[in-house]
C-alpha positions in Angstrom: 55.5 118.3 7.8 57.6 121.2 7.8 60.8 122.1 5.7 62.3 122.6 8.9 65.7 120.7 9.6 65.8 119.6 13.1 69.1 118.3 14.7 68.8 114.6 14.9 69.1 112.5 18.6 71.5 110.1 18.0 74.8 107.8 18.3 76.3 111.0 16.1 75.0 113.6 18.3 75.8 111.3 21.4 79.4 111.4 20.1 79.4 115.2 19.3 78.3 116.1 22.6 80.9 114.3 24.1 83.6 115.6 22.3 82.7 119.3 23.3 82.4 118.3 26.4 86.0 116.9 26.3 87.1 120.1 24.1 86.1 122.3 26.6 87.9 120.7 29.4 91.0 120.2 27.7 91.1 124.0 26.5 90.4 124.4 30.7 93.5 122.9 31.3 95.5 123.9 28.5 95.7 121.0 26.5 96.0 122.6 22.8 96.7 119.5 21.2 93.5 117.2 22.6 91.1 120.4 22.5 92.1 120.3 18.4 91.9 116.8 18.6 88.4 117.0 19.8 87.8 119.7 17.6 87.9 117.5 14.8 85.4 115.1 15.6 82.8 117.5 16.6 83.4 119.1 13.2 83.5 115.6 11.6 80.5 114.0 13.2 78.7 117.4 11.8 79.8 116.6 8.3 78.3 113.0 8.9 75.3 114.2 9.9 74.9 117.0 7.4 75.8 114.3 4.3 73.4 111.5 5.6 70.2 114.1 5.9 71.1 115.2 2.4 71.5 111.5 1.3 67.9 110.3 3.6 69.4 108.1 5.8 67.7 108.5 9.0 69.9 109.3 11.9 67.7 107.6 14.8 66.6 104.2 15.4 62.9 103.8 15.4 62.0 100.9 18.4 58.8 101.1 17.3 59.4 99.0 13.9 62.0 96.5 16.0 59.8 92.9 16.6 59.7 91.1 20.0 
């Protein structure tokens, strides 16, 4: 295994996908306030990310280990 950090699939990266994808629109349109807004919780949701890969939480959900 390599030292390598690879950006986790995920609810989190689900979440900050969606919020550039609102970012961008509302910057589009003109909307200051809800670009900023959505600024915010891509830069949050990287915090969260970066803190739980420090910490060793894992950031996926493994199916495999889930029982019928």
């Amino acid at each position: 295994m390599t030292n390598d950090v690879v950006r986790p699939l995920g609810p989190l990266a689900e979440l900050r996908e969606y919020a550039k994808e609102q970012r961008d629109a509302a910057r589009e349109h003109g909307n200051r306030a809800g670009a900023l807004a959505f600024d915010d919780i891509v830069n949050k949701t990287n915090e969260l990310e970066r803190e739980a890969i420090a910490d060793g939480i894992p950031l996926q959900l493994d199916l495999s280990e889930l029982e019928d």
